[in-house]
N, C-alpha and C positions, 0 to 999 in steps of 0.2 A: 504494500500500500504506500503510494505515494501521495504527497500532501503541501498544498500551499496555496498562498494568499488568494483569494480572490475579490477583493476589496472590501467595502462595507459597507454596509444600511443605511440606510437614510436616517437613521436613528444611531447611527455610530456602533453600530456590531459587528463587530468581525466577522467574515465566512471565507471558509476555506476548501479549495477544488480539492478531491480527493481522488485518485485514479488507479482503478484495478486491473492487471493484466496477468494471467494464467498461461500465457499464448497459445491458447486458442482462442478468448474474447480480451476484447479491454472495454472499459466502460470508464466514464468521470462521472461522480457526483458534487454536488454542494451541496454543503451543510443551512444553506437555505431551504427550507422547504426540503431537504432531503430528498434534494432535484437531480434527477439523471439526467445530465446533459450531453453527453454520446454514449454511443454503444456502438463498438468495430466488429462485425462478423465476416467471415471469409465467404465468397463468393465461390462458385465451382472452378476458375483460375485459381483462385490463392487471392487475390485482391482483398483488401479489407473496407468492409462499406462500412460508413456510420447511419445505421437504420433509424438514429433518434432524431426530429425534427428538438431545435432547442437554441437559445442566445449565448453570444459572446461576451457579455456584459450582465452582471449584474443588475445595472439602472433596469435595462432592458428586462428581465425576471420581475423585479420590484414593480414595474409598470404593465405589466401583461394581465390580463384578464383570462387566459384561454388554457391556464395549470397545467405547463408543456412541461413534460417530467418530473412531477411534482408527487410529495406522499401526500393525500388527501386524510384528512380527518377535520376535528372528530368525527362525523358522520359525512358518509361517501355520497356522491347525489344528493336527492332533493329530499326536503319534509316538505309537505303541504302547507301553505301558511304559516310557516315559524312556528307549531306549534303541535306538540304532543304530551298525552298523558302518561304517568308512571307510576302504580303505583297511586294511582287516585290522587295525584298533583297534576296542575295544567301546567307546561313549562313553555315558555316565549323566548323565540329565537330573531336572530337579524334575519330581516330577508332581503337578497341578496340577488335574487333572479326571477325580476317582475315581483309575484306575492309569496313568492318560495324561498326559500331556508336551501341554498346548493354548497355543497362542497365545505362545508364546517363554517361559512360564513366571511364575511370582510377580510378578520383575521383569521382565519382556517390555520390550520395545521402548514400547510401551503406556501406561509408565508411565515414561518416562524424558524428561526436559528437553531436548529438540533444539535446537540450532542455527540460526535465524533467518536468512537472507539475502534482500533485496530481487533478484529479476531479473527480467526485462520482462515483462510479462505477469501478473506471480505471485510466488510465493514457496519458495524453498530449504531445504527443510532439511534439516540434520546430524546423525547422532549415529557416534561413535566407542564401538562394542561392544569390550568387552576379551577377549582369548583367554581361553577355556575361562568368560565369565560365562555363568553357568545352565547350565555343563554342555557351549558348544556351542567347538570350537575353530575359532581362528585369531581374528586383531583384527580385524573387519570395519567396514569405513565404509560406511555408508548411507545415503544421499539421498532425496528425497522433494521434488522440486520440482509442485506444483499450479499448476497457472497456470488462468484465464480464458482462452479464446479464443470468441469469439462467443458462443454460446449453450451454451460446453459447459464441464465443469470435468474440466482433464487431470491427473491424477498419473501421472510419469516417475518409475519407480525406479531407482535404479542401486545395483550394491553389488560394490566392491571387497575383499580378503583375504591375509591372508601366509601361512596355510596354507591346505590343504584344508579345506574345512567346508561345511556345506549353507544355501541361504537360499530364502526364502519369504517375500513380502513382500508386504501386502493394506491395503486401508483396510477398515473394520470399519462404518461407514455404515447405520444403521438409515433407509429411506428411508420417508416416508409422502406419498404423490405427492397427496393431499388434503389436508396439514397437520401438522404433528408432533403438532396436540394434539388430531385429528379422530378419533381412536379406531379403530376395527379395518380392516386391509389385504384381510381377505376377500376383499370385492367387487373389488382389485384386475386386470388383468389382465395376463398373462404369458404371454410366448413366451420358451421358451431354445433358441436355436442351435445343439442338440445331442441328436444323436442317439444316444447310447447316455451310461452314468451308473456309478459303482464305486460297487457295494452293500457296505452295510455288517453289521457284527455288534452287537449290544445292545455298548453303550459307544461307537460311532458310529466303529472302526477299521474300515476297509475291508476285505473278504474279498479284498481282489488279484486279483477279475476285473473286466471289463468289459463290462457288459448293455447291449445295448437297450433305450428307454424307451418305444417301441410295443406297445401294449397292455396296459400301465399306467398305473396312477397317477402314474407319473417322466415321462411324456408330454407336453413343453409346446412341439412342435415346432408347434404351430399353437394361438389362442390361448385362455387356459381362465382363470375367476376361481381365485385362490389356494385361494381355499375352496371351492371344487365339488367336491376328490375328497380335501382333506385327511386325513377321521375316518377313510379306508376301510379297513376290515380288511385292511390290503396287510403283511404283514411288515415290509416297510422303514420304513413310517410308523408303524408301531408301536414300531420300534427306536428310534425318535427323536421321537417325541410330535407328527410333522407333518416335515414337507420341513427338513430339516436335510441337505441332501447336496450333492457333488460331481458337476457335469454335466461330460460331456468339451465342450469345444467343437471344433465341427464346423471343417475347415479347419486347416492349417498353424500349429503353433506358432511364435511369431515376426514373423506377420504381423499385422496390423492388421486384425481382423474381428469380424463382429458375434457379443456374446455374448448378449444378454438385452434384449428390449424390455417395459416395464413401464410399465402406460396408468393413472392414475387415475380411476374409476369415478364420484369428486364433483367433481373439480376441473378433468379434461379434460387434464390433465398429461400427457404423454409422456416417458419416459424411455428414451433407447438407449444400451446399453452395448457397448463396442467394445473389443478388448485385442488384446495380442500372447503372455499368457498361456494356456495347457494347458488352465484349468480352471475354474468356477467354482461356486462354495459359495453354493448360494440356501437361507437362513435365517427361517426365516416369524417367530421372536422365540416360539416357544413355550414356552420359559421367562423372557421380559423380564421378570414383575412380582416385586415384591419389590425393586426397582432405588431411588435418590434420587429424590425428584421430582424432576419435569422442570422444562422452561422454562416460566416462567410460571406455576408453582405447579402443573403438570399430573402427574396419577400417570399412568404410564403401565402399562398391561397387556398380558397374551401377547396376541401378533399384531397388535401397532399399530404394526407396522415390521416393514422385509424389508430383509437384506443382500444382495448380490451382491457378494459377496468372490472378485474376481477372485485368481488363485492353480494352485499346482502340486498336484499331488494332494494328499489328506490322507495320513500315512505313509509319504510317496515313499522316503523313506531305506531304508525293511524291503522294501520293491516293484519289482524289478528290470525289469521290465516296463512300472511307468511311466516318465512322463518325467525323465529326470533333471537333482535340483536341486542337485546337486554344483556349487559355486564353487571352483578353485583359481586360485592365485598367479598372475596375469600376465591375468586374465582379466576381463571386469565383467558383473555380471549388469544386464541392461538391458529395463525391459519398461516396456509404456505402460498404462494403460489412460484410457478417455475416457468420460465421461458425458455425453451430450449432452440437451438438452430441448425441444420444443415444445410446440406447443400448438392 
């Protein structure tokens, strides 16, 4: 693990670029937001692509809107109206996206200075959330160790609490499997591990059921370009300007299974995604432009990057019937997920 400056906050905090290489991947994070800001995978020559869309500057991180490699907390996605019960308490959140509570809020997890430790393989990080910041209670500590192991890059979250409160924990990952600065994911192609999908309503809150994704456009059990059935006059795609949604994953929460494989179309890149996570949030970036440039002087535009934000449903707090993301005292919240690559 290598380690150094990479300026500081607008508030006078240090953050420092931290860089992993196993030779077979390398990656850099910062200790801001515990933001992945490249990842280098080998192409079928040996070439090594950086598949992270992400800034050269900090200013640019601090100024962004759009959580391009970013560890997401406390809660991952949206609540409905800033506002859920626990426990027979109403608790009120910022809201943050139109009348929604998204991505842990203003100051999210996102945007705060973590904690740096070297452990084999990778790297550890920390941050100490205070009871009731943005709204959410109890002090929670949360972890984020990334490690390299062969060809794959793992974040392990864990997250401990002194009261009840709710967590959701994702990395934010705009991936472009042809190059950060190769322009549109379109042509990508994609399978998600999941058979049925929570629709949602204009604002992108889930209506609290559970569909099928056979014989739609939410259909990627076998495998389709991103953009073959994006534009289609499908309701759901319309509520969201293109795939902005939560897939169930198919298989036992808690286990280790496949969520999402995602092939690039120029470069020959294979991406597998694998969790112990409920659910995952595939993001086509149909509103990324308008963001800092990028690395390397590149502007980026909608659809030059796709998240797979592994994750518990979006609104799970208001949704009794999903899985629940309730943390209390004595207990840790523990989930893996693993990216792996060939080629």
């Amino acid at each position: 693990m290598q380690r150094k400056p990479f300026g500081q906050t607008r508030d006078g905090q240090a953050v420092e670029a931290i860089t992993l290489d196993n030779g077979q991947l390398s990656c850099t994070f910062l200790t801001y937001g515990a933001t992945l800001v490249s990842l280098n995978v080998p192409d079928p020559a040996g070439k090594m692509v950086d598949v992270a869309l992400g800034y050269d500057t900090l200013e640019a991180y601090e100024s962004q809107d759009k959580y391009l490699g970013a560890t997401v907390g406390r809660y991952a996605n949206r609540i409905a109206a800033g506002r859920f019960t626990l426990d027979g308490v109403e608790y009120t959140l910022a809201v943050n996206d139109g009348d929604n509570h998204l991505h842990g809020g203003p100051t999210g997890f996102s945007t705060r200075v973590w904690q740096a430790e070297e452990v084999p393989g990778g790297v550890c990080f920390t941050y100490e959330s205070q009871d009731m910041e943005e709204g959410f209670p109890g002090a929670l500590t949360a972890k984020v160790t990334y490690t390299l192991e062969d060809s794959a890059l793992v974040a392990h979250y864990q997250a401990t609490t002194d009261r009840p409160t709710v967590c959701n924990l994702t990395n934010h990952t705009y991936f472009n499997l042809n190059g950060h600065n190769s322009g549109s994911i379109l042509d990508h192609v994609l399978v998600l591990h999941a058979a049925h999908y929570t629709p949602v309503v204009p604002g992108s809150i889930p209506t609290g059921k559970i569909e099928e994704v056979i014989g739609t456009p939410m259909d990627f059990l076998y495998p389709h370009t991103i953009g073959q059935r994006i534009d289609r006059l499908f309701p759901q795609l319309l509520h969201c300007g293109g795939y902005d949604h939560n897939w169930v994953i198919d298989g036992p929460m808690g286990t280790l299974r496949p969520a999402a494989r995602l092939v690039g179309d120029k470069s020959g890149i294979t991406m597998e995604v694998e969790t112990t996570l409920p659910g995952v949030q595939c993001y086509a970036a149909n509103f990324l432009a308008g963001c800092p440039t990028g690395k390397g002087g590149v502007t980026y535009h909608n659809r030059e990057g796709v998240c797979l934000e592994t994750q518990f449903y979006p609104d799970s707090p208001n949704h009794p019937n999903f899985p629940s993301c309730v943390l209390r005292p004595g207990e840790t919240w523990d989930h893996t997920t693993m990216f792996r690559f060939s080629k």
